[in-house]
C-alpha positions, 0 to 999 in steps of 0.5 A: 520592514524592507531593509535598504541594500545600500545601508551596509557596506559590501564586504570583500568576501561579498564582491569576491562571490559576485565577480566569480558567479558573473559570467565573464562574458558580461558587456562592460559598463562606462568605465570599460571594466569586464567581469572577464578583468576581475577574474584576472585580479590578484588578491591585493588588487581586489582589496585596493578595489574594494577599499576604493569602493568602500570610500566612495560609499562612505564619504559620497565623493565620485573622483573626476576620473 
């Protein structure tokens, strides 16, 4: 049986391993947000982040910007 990816939210300590074991030099996607930025990122900052994404995903509403 393949248990989907996206069935579980990403918990903090989730993204917080990805954002470390990515290489800073990684090319930024649309937004223009580095891996080298996330580096850079306060605790408090990576948890607003986190619960921006993690209310993305539950309720499936992009904001316009």
């Amino acid at each position: 049986m393949h248990l989907d990816v996206t069935s579980s939210p990403v918990t903090i300590n989730e993204l917080r391993v990805v954002i470390k074991h990515t290489p800073a030099t990684s090319v930024p996607g649309p937004s223009g947000l580095s891996y080298a930025m996330m580096k850079e990122w306060s605790g408090e900052v990576l948890e607003s982040a986190h619960d921006a994404l993690t209310q993305i995903r539950d309720t499936s509403s992009f904001p316009d910007w």
